[in-house]
VOGU-3710 file (C-alpha; in Angstrom, 3 decimals, decimal comma):
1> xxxxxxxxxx> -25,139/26,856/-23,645  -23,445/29,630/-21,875  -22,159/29,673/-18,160  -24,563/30,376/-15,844  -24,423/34,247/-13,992  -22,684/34,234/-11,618  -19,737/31,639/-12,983  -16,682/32,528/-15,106  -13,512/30,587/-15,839  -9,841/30,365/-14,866
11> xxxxxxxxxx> -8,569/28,826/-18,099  -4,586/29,428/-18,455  -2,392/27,618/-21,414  -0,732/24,378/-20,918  3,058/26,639/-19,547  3,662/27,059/-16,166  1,665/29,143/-14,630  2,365/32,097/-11,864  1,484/32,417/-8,775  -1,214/34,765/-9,245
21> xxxxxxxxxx> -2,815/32,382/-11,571  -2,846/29,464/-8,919  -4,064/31,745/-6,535  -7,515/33,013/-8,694  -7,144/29,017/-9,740  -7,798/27,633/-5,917  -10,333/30,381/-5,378  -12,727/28,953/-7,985  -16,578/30,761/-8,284  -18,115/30,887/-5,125
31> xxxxxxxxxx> -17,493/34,608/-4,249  -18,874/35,363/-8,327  -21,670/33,155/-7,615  -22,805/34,633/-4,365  -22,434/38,251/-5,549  -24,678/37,380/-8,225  -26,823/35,750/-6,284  -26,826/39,231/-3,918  -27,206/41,588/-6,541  -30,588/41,812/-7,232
41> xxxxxxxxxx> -33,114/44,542/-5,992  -30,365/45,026/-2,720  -30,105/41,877/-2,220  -34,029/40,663/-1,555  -34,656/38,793/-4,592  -33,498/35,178/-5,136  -31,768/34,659/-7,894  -32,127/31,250/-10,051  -30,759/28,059/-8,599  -27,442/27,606/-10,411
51> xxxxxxxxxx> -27,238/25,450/-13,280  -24,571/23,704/-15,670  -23,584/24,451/-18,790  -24,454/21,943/-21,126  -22,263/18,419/-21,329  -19,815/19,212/-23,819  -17,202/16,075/-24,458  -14,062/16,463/-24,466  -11,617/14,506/-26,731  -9,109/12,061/-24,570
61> xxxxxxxxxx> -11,258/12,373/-21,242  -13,628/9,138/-20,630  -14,759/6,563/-18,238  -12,357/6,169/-15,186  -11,279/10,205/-15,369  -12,400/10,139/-11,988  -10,360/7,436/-10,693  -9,411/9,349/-7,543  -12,399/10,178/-6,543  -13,095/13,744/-5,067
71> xxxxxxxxxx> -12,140/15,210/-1,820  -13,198/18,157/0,428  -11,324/20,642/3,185  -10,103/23,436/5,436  -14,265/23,890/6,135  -15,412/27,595/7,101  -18,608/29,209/8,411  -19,732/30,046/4,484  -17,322/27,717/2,589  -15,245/24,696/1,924
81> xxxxxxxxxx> -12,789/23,502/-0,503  -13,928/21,290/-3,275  -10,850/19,007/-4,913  -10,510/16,633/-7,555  -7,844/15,360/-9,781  -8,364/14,188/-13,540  -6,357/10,780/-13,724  -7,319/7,972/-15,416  -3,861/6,505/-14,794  -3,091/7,730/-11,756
91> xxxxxxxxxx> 0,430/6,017/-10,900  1,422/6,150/-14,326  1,656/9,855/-14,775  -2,187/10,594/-14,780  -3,009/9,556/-18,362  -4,535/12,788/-19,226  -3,879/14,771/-22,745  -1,701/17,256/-21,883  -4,014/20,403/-22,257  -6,041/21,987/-19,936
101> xxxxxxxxxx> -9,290/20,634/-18,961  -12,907/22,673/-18,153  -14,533/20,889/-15,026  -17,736/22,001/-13,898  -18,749/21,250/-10,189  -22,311/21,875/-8,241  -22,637/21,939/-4,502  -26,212/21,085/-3,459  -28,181/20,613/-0,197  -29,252/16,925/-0,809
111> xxxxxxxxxx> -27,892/13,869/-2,623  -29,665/13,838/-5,481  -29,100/17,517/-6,242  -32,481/18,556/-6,602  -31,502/21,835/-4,667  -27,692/22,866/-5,923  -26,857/26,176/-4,543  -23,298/26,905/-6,394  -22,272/25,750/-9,236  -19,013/26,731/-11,727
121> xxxxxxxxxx> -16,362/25,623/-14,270  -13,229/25,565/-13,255  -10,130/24,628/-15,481  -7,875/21,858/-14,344  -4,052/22,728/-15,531  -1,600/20,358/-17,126  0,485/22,141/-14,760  -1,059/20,847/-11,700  -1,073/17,430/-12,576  -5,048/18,194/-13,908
131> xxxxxxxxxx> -5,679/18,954/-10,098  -8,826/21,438/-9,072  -9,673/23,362/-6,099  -12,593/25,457/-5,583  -13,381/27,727/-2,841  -16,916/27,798/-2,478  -18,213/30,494/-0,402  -21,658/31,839/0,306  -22,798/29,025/1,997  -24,829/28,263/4,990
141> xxxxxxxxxx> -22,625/27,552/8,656  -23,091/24,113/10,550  -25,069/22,412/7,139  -24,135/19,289/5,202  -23,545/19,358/1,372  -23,154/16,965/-1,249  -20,944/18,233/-4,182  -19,976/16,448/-7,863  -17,787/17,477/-10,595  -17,771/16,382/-14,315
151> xxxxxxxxxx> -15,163/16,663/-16,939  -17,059/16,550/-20,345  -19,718/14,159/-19,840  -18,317/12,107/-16,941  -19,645/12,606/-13,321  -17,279/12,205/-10,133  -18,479/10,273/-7,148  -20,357/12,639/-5,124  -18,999/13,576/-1,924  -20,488/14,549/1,201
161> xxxxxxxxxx> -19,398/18,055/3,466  -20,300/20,116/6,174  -19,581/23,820/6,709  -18,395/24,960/10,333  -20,555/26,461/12,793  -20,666/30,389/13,146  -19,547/31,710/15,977  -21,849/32,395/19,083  -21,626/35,594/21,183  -20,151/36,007/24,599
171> xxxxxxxxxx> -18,323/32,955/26,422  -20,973/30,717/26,834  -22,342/30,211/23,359  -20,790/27,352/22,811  -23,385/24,809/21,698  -24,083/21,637/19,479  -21,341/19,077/18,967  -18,199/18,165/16,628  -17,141/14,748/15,527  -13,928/14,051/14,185
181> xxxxxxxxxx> -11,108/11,562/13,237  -7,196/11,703/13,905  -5,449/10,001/11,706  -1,794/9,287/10,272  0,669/7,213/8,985  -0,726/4,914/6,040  2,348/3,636/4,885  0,645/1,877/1,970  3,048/-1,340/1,422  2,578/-2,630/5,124
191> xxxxxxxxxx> -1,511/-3,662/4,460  -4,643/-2,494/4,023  -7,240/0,534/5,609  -10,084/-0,798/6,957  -9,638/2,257/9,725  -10,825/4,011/6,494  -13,775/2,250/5,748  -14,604/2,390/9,367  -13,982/6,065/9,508  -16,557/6,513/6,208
201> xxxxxxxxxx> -19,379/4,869/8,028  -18,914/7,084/11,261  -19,870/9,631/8,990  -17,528/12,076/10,813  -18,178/15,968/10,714  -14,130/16,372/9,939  -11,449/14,126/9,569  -7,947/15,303/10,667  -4,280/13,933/9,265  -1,507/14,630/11,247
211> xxxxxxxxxx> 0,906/13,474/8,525  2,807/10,770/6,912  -0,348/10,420/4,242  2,603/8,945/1,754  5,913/7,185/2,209  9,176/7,461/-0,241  10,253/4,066/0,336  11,138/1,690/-3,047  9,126/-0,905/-3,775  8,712/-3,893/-1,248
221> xxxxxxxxxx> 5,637/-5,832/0,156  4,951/-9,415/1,048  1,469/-7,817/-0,423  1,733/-7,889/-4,165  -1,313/-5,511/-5,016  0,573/-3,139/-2,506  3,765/-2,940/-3,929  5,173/0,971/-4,109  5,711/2,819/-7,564  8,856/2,729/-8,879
231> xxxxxxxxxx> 10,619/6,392/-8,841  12,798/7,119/-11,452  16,153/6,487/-9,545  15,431/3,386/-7,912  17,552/2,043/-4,987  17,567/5,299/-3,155  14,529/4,548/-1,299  13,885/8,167/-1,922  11,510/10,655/-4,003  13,591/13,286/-5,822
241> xxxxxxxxxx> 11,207/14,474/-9,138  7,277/15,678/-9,147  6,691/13,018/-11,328  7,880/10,359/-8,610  5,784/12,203/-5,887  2,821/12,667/-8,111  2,951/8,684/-9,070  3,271/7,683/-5,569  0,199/9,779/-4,367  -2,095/8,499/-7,534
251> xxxxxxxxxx> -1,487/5,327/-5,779  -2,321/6,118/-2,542  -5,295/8,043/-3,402  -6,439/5,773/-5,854  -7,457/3,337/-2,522  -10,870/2,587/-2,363  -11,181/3,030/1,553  -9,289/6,322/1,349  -11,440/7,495/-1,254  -14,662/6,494/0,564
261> xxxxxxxxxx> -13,309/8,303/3,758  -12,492/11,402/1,045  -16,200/11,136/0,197  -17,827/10,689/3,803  -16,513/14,108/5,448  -14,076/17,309/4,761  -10,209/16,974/5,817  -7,668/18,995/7,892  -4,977/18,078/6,789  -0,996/18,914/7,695
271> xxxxxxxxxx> 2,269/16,619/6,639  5,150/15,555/9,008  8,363/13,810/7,553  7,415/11,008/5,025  5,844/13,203/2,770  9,181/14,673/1,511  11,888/12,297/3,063  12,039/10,712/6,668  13,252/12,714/9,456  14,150/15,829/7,202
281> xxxxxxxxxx> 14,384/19,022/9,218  14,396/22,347/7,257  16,212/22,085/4,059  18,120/19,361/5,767  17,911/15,771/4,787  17,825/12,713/6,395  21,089/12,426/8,780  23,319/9,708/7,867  22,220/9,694/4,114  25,480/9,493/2,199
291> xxxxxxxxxx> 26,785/9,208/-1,855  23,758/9,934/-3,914  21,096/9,072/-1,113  22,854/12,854/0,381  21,635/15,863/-1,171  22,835/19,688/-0,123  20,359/22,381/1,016  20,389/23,496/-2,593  19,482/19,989/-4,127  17,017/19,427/-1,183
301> xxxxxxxxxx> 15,607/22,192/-1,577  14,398/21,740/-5,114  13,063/17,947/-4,102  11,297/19,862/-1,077  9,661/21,909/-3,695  8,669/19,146/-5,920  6,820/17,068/-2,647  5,094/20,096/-1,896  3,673/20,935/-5,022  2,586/17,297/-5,483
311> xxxxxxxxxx> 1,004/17,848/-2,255  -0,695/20,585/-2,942  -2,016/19,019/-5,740  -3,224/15,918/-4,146  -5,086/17,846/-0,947  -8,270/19,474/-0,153  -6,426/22,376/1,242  -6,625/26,153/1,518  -2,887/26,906/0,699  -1,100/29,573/-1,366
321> xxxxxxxxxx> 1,310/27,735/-4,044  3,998/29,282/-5,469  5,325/27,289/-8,309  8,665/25,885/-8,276  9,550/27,256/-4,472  10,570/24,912/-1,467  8,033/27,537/0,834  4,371/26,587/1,385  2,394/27,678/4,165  -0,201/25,557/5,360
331> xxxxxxxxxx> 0,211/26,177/9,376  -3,478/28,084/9,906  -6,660/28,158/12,150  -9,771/26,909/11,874  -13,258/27,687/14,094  -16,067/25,730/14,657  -18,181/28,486/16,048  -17,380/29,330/19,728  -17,066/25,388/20,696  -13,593/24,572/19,402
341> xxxxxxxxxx> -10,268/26,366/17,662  -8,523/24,371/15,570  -4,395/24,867/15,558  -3,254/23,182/12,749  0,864/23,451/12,947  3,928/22,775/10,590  6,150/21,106/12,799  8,750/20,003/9,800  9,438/23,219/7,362  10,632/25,521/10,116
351> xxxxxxxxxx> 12,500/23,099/12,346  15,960/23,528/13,258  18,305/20,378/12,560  18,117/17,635/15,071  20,396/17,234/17,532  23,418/14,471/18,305  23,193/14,070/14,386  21,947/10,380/14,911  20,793/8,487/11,923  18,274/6,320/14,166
361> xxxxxxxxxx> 17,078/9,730/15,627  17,893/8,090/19,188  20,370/9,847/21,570  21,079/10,730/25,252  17,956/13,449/27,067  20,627/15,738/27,696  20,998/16,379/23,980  17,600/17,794/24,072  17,448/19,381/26,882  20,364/21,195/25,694
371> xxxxxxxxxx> 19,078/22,077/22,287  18,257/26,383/23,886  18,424/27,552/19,991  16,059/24,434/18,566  12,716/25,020/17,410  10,147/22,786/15,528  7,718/25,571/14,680  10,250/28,400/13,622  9,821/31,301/15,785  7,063/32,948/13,398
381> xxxxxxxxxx> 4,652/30,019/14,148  5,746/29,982/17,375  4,441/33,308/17,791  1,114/32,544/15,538  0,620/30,258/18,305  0,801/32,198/21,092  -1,250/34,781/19,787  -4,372/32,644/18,335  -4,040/31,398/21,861  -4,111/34,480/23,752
391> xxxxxxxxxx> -7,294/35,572/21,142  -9,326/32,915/21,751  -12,515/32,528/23,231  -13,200/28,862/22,164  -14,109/25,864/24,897  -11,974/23,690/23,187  -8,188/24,918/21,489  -7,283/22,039/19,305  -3,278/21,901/18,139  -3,507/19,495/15,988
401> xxxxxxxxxx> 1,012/18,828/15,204  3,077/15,638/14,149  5,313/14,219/17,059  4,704/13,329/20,416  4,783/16,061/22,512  4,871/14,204/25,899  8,383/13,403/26,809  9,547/9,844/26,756  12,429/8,814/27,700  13,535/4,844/27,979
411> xxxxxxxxxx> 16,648/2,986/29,275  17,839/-0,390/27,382  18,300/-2,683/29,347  15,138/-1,165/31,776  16,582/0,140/34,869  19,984/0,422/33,789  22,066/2,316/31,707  21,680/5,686/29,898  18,508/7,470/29,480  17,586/7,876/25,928
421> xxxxxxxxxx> 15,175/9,441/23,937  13,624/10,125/20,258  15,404/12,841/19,444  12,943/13,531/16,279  9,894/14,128/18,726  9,290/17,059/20,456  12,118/15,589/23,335  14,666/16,676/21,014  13,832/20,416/20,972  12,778/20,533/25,017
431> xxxxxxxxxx> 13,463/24,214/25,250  10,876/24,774/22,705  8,318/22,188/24,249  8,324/24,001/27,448  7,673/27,588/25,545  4,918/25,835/24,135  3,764/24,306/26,965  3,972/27,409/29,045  2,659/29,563/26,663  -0,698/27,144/26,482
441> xxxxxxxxxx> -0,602/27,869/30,237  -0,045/32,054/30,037  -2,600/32,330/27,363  -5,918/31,483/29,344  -6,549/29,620/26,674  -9,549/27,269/27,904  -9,256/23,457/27,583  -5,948/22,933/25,320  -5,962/19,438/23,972  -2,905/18,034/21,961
451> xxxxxxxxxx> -3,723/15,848/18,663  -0,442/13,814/17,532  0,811/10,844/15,724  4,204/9,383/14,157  4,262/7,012/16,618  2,541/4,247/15,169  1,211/3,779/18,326  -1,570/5,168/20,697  -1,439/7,290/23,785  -2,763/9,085/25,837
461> xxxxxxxxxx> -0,772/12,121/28,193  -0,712/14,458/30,597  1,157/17,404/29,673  3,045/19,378/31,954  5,490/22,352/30,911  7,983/20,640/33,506  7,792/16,762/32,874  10,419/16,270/35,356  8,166/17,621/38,304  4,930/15,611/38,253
471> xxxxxxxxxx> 3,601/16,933/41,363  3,047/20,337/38,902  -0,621/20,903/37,330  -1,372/19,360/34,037  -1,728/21,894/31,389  -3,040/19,963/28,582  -3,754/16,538/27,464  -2,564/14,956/24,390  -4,242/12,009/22,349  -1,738/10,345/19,877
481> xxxxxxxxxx> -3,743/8,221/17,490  -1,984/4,849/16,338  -1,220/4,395/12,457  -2,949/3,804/9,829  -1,085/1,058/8,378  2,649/1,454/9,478  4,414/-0,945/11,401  4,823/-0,399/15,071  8,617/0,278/15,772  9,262/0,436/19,459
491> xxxxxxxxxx> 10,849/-3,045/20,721  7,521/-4,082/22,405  4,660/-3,129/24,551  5,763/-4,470/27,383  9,032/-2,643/27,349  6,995/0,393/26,484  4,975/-0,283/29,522  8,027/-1,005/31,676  9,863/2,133/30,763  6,945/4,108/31,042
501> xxxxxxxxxx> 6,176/2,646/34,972  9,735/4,013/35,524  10,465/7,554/33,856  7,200/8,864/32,247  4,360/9,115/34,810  2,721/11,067/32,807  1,632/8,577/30,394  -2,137/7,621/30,731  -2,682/4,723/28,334  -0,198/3,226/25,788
511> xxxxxxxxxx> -0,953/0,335/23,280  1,171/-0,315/20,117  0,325/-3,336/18,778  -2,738/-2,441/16,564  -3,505/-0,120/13,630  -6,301/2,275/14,066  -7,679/5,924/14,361  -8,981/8,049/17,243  -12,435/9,092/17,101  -13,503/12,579/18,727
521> xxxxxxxxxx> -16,256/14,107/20,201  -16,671/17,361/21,255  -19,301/18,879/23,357  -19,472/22,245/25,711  -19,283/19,673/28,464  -16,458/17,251/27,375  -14,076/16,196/24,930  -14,660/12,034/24,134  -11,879/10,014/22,863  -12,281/6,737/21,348
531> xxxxxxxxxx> -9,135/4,615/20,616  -10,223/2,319/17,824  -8,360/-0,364/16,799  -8,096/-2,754/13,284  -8,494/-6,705/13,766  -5,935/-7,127/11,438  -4,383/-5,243/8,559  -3,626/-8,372/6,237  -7,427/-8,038/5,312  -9,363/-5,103/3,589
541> xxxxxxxxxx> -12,365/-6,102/5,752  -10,971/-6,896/8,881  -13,300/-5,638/11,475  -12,388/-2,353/13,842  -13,316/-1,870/17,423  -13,046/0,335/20,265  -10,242/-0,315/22,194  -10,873/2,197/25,186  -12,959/5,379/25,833  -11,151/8,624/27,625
551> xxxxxxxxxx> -13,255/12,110/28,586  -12,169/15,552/29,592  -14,188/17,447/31,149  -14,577/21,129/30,543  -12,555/22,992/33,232  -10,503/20,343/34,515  -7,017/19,208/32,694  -6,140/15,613/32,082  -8,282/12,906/30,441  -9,986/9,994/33,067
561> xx> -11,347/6,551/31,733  -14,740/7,113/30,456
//
């Protein structure tokens, strides 16, 4: 049967293909299937309900095709990104023949897909690992979908999205609600993600990743069914090839409470340090790597390339690849009608090298403070910033980043000694925090609120654009969800808490001990955080909880107890 009107193809050979070909790859059939579905009689006439082509199988794709499920993203007014990867053996190079593939996907109103209102074929590449991204468009703002692909005559999971609101006019449209989940840091080896289940059956409107969604490490876990991939140089504790990074996030993604929270809602999604090497900055590695762990910009470079095409190919995401290049851009804005802007930053491309050259990242304030020529954003993004600030007319602006932005500084032993700080975090680069921080201020920009992670950890902050002065207004607050999975690193909580009660008054709430997420929601009238918390991450079904509640309200900075 032939393609429906309305659909076409992106087939390309097996080679490597340029970037104009990934580019008409990632935008799939939604703009052909809305101008058909425009085109008759101006526009008044509805056109047939999309349908498939017939099943047609294809020779080495069966059963278990589908074994990472399918994922959504980067959500608009009239569209969303469908994504799916063919990979039967996931960890073990994918498993797939190496040709290119024809996948057809519907998007439908209901569950059963009784009412599909875009359907197409697109053509997963060898190239790309047998990945797929579609950008549907022509759809309605503020809805829920369900969406499905098949490859031959095997169905995916279906998956469940929403579209973002349109905006409202003038500045008090802002209406209806948006839930969402902060996330980061699943370091897979160190347990299991029952956050993620938990996270699937809040049903969330959005789910947003702050980074660290992989980890490089070699192989080690007192879990055996958690154990790491092997990369092809072991010992490094490094990634260097596509093939390692592509292994490693088959076996992530091939999680069955990641996959469900794929499946319950669309992701935002933006990477910090783990997802190339820790602590990289730039096209410089990790400090204090030596011998063959050590690579030069050049070398580092072409790993850097490698981890982003793999991740890319592994995320829901909106981005412009070009094959075989260390650049990818994925800092960009989202809107959610005139309630909320979304900031989503790239705190780890653009960033100057860390001061004090400290392998542990930990080194005397003064080093930061110091660091007048540091940025983390590059001064482009820096200036993106600004701008989308200045622009908006939002209640909410959302910048969701990586690292802490609230300082934190710590003495060891408490009370004595010099004061010290992550270097790594935003307290490393405190020139650039305070343009930041001012610039949130300048802007008008109503109700900025902070989303971080890295930590392991959870907070919550006041953020000033002078920490050092606490008698100044707060200019934001910041919410910095705990982990995922990865261990908490910071001594203890009480000598968190001890520190804190000393040099960083600014700190609302601090708990490191548990894994978790942060659950959001917003409202014209307040922003809700709830800190939830994991029983126990030796157990797939340990139960989660919420830990504590915190509210802003609109028009006055810093979060209270709710």
């Amino acid at each position: 049967m032939p393609l429906p009107p309305g659909s076409n193809r992106a087939d390309g050979g097996g080679g490597r293909p340029h970037r104009r070909a990934v580019l008409l790859g990632g935008l799939g059939l939604g703009g052909a299937a809305l101008a058909a579905a425009c085109s008759s009689s101006g526009g008044t006439t509805p056109s047939p309900a999309p349908t498939l082509r017939a099943p047609t199988p294809v020779p080495g794709v069966t059963d278990g095709v589908f074994a990472l499920g399918v994922a959504s993203g980067d959500p608009l007014p009239d569209g969303v990104i469908l994504w799916t990867r063919l990979a039967p053996k996931p960890s073990e190079g994918g498993g797939m023949p190496a040709r290119d593939v024809p996948v057809d996907w519907q998007i439908a109103t209901d569950e059963g897909f009784g009412s599909v209102v875009r359907a197409g074929t697109q053509t997963a590449q060898t190239a790309f690992a047998h990945s797929v991204h579609v950008d549907v468009r022509g759809l309605e703002p503020g809805r829920e979908y369900f969406y499905r692909f098949r490859a031959g005559t095997v169905l995916s999971p279906v998956g469940r999205t929403r579209t973002a609101a349109a905006p409202g006019a003038g500045p008090d449209a802002a209406a209806g609600s948006l839930s969402f989940a902060l996330v980061s840091c699943q370091d897979y080896q160190n347990g299991y993600w029952p956050a993620y289940d938990a996270i699937a059956a809040d049903r969330p409107d959005l789910v947003v990743h702050v980074g660290d969604y992989i980890y490089e490490y070699d192989p080690s876990s007192r879990f055996p069914d958690r154990r790491h991939t092997t990369p092809q140089t072991p010992g490094l504790d490094q990634l260097q090839t596509l093939a390692d990074y592509r292994n490693r996030y088959g076996q992530y993604k091939a999680d069955p409470a990641l996959r469900a929270a794929h499946l319950a809602a669309p992701w935002v999604v933006t990477w910090d340090d783990h997802e190339v090497e820790n602590n990289y900055a730039g096209l410089v590695d990790e400090v204090g790597d030596t011998g063959p762990r050590h690579q030069d910009p050049t070398v580092f470079a072409r790993q850097r390339a490698a981890a982003y095409q793999a991740y890319y190919e592994h995320m829901p995401i909106r981005a412009e690849l070009n094959p075989g290049s260390p650049d990818l851009r994925i800092y960009r804005r989202l809107s959610f009608g005139s309630l909320a802007t979304m900031h989503v930053m790239d705190t780890r491309q653009y960033r100057t090298p860390t001061p004090g050259r400290s392998p542990s990242a930990i080194g005397a304030t003064d080093l930061g403070s110091d660091n007048a020529g540091g940025t983390m954003a590059g001064a482009e993004q820096e200036r993106w910033l600004r701008d989308g600030l200045d622009a908006s007319r939002s209640r909410w602006n959302i910048i969701a980043q990586q690292t802490m932005m609230a300082q934190l500084d710590g003495q060891l032993p408490i009370g004595q000694g010099e004061t010290l700080t992550n270097l790594d975090q935003n307290d490393g680069y405190r020139p650039y925090r305070r343009r930041i921080l001012a610039g949130m201020r300048d802007s008008g920009a109503r109700n900025p609120v902070v989303l971080s992670g890295d930590l392991h950890c959870a907070w919550v902050n006041d953020l000033r654009v002078d920490f050092d002065r606490p008698e100044t207004p707060v200019v934001a607050s910041e919410f910095v969800c705990t982990s995922i999975s990865s261990a908490f690193f910071l001594i203890s909580d009480d000598f968190v808490r001890d520190n804190n009660a000393r040099l960083n008054p600014h700190v609302r709430y601090f708990r490191g001990d548990r894994r978790g997420y942060t659950r959001f929601r917003l409202s014209a009238d307040e922003c809700q955080a709830d800190l939830r918390v994991v029983a126990d991450i030796s157990h797939r079904d340990s139960p989660v909880t919420t830990d504590t509640s915190w509210v802003i309200e609109d028009g006055r900075p810093g979060a209270q107890r709710a």
